[in-house]
VOBA-1610 file (N, C-alpha, C; in pm, whole numbers, padded with zeros to 5 digits, always signed):
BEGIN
Unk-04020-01493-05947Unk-04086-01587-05855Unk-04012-01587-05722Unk-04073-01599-05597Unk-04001-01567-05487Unk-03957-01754-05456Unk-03848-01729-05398Unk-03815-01851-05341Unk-03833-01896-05191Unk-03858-02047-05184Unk-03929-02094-05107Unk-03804-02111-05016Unk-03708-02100-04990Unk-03593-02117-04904Unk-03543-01986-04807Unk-03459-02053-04692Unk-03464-01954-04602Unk-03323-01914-04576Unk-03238-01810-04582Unk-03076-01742-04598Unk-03105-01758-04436Unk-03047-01809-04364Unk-02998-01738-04264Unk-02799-01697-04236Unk-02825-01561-04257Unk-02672-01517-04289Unk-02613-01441-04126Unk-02507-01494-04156Unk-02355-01417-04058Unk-02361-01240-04058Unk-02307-01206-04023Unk-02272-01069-04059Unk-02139-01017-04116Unk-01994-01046-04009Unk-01923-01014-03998Unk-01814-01057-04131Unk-01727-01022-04228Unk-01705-01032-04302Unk-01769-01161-04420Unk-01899-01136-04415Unk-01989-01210-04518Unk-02120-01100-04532Unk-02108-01023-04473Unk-02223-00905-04545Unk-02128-00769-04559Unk-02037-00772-04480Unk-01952-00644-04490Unk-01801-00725-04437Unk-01720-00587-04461Unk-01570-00665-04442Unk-01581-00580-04266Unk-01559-00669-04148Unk-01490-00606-04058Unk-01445-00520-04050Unk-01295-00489-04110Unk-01171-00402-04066Unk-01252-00261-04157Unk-01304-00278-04231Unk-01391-00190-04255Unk-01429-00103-04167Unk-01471-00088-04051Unk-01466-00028-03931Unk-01358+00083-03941Unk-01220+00029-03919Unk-01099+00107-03910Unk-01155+00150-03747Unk-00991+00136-03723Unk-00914+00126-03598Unk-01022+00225-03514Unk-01007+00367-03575Unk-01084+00484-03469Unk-01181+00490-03379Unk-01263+00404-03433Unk-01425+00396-03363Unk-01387+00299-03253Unk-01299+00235-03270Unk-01212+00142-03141Unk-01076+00154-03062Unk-01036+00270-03117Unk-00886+00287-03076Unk-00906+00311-02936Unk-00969+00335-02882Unk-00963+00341-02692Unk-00976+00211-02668Unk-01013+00133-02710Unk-01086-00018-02644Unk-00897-00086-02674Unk-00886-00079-02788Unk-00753-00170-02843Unk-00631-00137-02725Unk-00606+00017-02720Unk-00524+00102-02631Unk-00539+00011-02491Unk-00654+00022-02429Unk-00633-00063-02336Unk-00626-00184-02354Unk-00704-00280-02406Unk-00637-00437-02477Unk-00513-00443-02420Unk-00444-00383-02508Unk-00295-00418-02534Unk-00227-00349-02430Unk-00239-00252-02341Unk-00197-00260-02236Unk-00200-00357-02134Unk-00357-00392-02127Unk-00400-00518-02019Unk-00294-00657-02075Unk-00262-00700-02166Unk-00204-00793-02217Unk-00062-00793-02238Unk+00024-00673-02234Unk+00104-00693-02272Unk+00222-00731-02165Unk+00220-00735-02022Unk+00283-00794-01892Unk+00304-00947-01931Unk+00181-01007-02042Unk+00196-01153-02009Unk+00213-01196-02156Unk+00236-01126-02254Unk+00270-01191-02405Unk+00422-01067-02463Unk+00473-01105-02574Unk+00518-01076-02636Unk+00476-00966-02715Unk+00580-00882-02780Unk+00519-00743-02831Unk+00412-00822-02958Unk+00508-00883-03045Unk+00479-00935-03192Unk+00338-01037-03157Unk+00345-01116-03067Unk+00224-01188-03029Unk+00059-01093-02985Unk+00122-00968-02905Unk+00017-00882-02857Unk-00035-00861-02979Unk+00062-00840-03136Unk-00009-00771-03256Unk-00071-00921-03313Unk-00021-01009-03279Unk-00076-01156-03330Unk-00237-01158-03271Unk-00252-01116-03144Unk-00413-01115-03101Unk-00448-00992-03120Unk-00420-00900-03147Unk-00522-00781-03206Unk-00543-00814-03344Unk-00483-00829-03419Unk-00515-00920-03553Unk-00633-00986-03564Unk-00603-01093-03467Unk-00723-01159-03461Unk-00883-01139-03434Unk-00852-01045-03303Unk-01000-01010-03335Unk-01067-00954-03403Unk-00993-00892-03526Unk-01037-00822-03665Unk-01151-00957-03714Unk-01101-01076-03722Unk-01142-01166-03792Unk-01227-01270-03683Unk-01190-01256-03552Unk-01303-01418-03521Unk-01350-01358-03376Unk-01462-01394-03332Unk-01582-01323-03193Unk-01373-01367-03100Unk-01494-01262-03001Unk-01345-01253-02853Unk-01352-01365-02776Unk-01483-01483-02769Unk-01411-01551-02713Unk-01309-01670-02766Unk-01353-01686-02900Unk-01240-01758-03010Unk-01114-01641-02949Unk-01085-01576-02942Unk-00977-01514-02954Unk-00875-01568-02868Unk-01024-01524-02683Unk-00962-01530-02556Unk-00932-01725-02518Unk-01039-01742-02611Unk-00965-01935-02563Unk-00838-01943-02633Unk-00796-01884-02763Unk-00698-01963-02813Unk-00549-01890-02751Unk-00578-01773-02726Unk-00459-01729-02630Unk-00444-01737-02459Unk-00568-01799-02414Unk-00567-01852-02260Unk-00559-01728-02158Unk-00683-01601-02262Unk-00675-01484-02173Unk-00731-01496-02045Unk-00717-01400-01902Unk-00734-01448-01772Unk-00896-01394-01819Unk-00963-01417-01675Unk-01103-01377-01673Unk-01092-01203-01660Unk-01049-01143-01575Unk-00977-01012-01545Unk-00962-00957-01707Unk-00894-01012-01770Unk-00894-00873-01905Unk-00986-00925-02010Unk-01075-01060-02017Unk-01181-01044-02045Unk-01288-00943-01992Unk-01293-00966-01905Unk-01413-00878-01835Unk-01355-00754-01880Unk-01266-00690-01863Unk-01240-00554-01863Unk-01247-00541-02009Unk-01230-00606-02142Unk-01218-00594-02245Unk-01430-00597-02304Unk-01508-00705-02247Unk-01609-00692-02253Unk-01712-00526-02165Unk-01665-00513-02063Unk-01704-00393-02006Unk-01673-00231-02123Unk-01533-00276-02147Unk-01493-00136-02264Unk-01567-00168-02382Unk-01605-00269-02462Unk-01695-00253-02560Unk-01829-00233-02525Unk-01887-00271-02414Unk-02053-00197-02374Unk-02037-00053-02335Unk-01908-00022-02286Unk-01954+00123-02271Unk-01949+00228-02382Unk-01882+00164-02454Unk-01883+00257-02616Unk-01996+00324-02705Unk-02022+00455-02711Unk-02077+00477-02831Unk-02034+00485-02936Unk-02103+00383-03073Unk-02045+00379-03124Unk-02108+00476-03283Unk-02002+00499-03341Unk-02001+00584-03465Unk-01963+00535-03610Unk-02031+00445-03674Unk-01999+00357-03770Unk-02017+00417-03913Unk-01902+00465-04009Unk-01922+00421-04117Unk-01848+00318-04204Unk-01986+00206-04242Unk-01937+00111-04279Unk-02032+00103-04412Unk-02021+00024-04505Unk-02117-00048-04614Unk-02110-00155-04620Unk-02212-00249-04641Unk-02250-00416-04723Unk-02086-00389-04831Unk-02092-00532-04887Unk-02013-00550-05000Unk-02108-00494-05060Unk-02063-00447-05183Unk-02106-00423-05342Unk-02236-00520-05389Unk-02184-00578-05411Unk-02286-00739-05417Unk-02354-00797-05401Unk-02369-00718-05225Unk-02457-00779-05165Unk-02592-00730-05190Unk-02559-00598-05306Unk-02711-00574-05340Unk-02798-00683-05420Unk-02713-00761-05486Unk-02777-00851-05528Unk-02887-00943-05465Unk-02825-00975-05345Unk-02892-01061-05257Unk-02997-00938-05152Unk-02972-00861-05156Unk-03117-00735-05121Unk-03246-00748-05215Unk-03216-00759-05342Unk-03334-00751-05472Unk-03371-00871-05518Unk-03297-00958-05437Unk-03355-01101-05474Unk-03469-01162-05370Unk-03591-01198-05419Unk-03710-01209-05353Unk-03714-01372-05257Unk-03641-01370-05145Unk-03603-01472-05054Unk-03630-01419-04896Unk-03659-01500-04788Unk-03686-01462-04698Unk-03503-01558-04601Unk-03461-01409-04521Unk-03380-01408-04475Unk-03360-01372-04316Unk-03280-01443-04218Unk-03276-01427-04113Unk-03116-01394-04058Unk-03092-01330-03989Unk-02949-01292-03931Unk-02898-01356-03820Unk-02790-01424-03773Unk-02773-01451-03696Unk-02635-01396-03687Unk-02578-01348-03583Unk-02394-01269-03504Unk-02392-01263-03401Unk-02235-01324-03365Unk-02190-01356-03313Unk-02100-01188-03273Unk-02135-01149-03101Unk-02026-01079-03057Unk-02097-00986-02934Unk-02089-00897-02964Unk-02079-00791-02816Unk-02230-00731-02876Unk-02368-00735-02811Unk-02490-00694-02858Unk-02480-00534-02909Unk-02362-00474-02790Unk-02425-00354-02845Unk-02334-00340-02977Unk-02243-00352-02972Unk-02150-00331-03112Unk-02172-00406-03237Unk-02277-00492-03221Unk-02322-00586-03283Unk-02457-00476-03364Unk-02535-00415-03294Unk-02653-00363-03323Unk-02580-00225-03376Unk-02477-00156-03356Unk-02431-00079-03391Unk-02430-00090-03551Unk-02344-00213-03564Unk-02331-00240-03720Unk-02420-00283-03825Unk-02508-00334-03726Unk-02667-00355-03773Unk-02734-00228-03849Unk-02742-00086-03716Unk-02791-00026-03770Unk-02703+00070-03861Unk-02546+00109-03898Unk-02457+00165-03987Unk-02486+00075-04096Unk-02524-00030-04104Unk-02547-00099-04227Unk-02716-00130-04336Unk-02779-00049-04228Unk-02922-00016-04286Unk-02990-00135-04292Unk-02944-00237-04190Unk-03009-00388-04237Unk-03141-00373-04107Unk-03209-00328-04045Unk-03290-00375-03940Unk-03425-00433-04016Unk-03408-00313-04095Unk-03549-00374-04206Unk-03555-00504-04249Unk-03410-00581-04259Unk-03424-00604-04427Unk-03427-00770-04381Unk-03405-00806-04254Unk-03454-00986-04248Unk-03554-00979-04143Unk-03617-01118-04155Unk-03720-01135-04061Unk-03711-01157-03904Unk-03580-01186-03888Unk-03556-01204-03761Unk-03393-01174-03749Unk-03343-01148-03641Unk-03264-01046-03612Unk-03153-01169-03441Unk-03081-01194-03444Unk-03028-01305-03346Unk-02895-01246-03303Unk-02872-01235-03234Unk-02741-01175-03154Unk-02684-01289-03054Unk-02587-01379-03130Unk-02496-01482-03057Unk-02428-01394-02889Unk-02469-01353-02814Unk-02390-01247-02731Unk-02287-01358-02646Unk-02154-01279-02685Unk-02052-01398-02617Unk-02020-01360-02480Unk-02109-01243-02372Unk-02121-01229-02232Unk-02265-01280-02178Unk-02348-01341-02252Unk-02496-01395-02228Unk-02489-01511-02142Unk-02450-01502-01998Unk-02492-01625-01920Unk-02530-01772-01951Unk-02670-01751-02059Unk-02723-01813-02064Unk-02702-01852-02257Unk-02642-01829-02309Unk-02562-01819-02434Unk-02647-01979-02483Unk-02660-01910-02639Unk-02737-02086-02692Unk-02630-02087-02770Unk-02568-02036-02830Unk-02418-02019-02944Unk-02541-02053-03085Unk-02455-02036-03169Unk-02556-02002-03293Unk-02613-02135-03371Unk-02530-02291-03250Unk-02605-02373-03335Unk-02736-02413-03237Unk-02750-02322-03155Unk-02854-02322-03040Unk-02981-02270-03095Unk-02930-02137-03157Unk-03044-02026-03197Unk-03074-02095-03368Unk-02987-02126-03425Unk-03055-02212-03595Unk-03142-02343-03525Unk-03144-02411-03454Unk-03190-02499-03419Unk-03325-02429-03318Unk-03377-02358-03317Unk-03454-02311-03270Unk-03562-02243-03365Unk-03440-02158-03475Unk-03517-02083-03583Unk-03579-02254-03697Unk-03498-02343-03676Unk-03572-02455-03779Unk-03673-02517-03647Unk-03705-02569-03567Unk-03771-02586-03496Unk-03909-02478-03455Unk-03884-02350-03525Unk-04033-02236-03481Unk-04059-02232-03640Unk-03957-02233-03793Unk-04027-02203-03898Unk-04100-02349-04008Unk-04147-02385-03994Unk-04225-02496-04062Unk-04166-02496-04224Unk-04078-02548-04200Unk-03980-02563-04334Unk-03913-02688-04339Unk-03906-02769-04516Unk-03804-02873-04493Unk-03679-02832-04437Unk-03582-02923-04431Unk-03462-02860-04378Unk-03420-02821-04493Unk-03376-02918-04637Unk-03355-02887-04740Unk-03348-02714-04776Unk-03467-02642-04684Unk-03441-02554-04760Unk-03439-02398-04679Unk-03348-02441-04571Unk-03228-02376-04505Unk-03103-02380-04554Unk-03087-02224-04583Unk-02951-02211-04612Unk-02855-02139-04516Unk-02741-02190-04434Unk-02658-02075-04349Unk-02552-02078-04452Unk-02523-01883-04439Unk-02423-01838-04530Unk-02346-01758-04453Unk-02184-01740-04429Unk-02146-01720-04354Unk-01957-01763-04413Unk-01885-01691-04317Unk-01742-01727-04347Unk-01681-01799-04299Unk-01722-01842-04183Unk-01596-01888-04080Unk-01697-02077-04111Unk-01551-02123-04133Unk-01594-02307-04133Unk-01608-02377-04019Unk-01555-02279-03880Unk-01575-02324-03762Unk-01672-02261-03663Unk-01777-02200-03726Unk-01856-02117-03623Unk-02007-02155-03750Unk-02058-02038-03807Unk-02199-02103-03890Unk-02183-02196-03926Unk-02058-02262-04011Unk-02031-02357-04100Unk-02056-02512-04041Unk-02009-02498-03936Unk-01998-02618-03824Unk-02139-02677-03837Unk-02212-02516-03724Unk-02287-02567-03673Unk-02432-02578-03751Unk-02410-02525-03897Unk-02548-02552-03946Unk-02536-02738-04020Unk-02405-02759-04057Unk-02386-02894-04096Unk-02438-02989-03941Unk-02444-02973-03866Unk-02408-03019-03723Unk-02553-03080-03741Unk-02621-02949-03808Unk-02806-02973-03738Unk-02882-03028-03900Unk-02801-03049-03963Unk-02815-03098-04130Unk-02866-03001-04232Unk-02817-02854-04214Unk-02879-02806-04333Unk-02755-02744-04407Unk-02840-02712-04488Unk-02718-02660-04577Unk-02645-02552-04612Unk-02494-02548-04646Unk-02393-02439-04612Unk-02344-02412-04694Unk-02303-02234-04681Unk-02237-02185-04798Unk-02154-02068-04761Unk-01998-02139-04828Unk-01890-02051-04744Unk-01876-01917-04846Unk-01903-01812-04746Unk-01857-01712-04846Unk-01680-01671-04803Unk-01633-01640-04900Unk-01481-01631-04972Unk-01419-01535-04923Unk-01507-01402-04928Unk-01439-01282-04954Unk-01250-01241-05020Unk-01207-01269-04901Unk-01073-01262-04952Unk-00987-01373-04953Unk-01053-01477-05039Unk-00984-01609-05139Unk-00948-01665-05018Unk-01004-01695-04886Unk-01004-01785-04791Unk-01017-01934-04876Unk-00926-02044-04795Unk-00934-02167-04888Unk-01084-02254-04861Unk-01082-02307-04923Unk-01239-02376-04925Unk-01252-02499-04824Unk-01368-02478-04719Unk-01332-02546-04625Unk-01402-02704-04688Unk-01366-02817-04627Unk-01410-02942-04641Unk-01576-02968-04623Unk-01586-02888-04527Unk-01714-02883-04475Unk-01843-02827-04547Unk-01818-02719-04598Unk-01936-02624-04652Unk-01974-02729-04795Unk-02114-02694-04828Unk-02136-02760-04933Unk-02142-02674-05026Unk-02122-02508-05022Unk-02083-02463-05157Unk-02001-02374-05102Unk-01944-02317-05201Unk-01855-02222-05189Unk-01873-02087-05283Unk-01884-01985-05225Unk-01881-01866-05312Unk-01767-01761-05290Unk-01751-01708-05387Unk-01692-01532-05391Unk-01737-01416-05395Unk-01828-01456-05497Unk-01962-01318-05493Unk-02065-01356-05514Unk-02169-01263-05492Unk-02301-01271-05450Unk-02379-01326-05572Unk-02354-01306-05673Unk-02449-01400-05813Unk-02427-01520-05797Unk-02340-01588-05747Unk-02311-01700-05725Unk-02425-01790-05654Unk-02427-01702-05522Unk-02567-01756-05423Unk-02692-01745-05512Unk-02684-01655-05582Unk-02789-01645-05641Unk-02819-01764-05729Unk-02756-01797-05841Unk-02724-01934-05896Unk-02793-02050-05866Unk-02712-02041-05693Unk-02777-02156-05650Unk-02882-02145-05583Unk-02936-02037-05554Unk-03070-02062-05476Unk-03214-02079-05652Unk-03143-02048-05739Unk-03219-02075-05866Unk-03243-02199-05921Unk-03099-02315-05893Unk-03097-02418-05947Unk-03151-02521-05820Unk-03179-02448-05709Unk-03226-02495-05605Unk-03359-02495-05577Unk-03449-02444-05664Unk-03545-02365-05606Unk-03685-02488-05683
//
């Protein structure tokens, strides 16, 4: 029986792991990074923010280290000019949630084109109904509790039965609690369970579970 509820999922280590990527397909972009940065931080700190952007969009990165506008820009300019060459895969798991008969929407957060890159290395263009690119150089930027609040406002659905699934407790997690629907932190690598999310998973039968006992 298909279910009457709507996934709208993250991308970035909640359909695939990031670092998954590996360094290569970026090693020119990082090379300069860390040149542009390293006049004004520490060696061990420079590796403290390349770290980071493994795991959270650049401008989480660039607010929490108080980067200038100058090596933003230059750091946003080197990821649009990239072609990029991706091999990556979904988790394992996530086939589960492929063969399960639910209607699903994407929403990510980051640089459009590197964003669509991983989109298409990951064979997903097909596979949700709508397709949302948080772009963190977009002028006119709605941030993603802009664009869920838009996608519940165009799809004629209780709220009840919106689901955002996603990793980070301060970016989907926030903002789908923000607009009252409901959240589900995925785990991957035994991240602690945030206060916020109303479920918590590790792997993908799990969601499944609950979109059954939900349904």
């Amino acid at each position: 029986m298909k279910s009457n509820q709507l996934l709208i999922f993250d991308l970035d280590d909640t359909i695939f792991e990031t670092k998954s990527m590996g360094q290569l397909p970026v090693e020119s972009i990082l090379s300069k990074f860390k040149a542009s940065i390293r006049s004004a931080f520490k060696m061990e700190e420079v590796d403290l923010i390349v770290s980071d952007l493994w795991k959270y969009p650049f401008d989480y990165v660039s607010e929490k280290y108080n980067l200038n506008d100058s090596i933003k820009q230059q750091f946003s300019n080197s990821i649009n000019e990239l072609d990029y060459q991706l091999e990556i895969a979904p988790f394992s798991d996530y086939e589960l949630v492929r063969n399960y008969a639910v209607r699903k929407v994407l929403v990510t957060t980051g640089f459009k084109k590197l964003q669509l890159a991983k989109i298409s290395a990951l064979n997903l263009e097909n596979e949700f109904e709508e397709i949302h690119i948080d772009e963190i150089d977009d002028t006119h930027r709605l941030y993603k509790k802009g664009i869920f609040e838009r996608l519940v406002n165009s799809i004629n659905k209780d709220l009840r039965d919106f689901l955002v699934i996603g990793d980070n407790p301060e970016s989907e997690i926030k903002a789908g609690n923000e607009l009252g629907l409901t959240t589900v932190q995925v785990a991957k690598f035994g991240q602690p369970k945030s206060s916020h999310a109303h479920y918590y998973i590790q792997h993908y039968q799990e969601l499944i579970q609950i979109l059954e006992e939900r349904a």
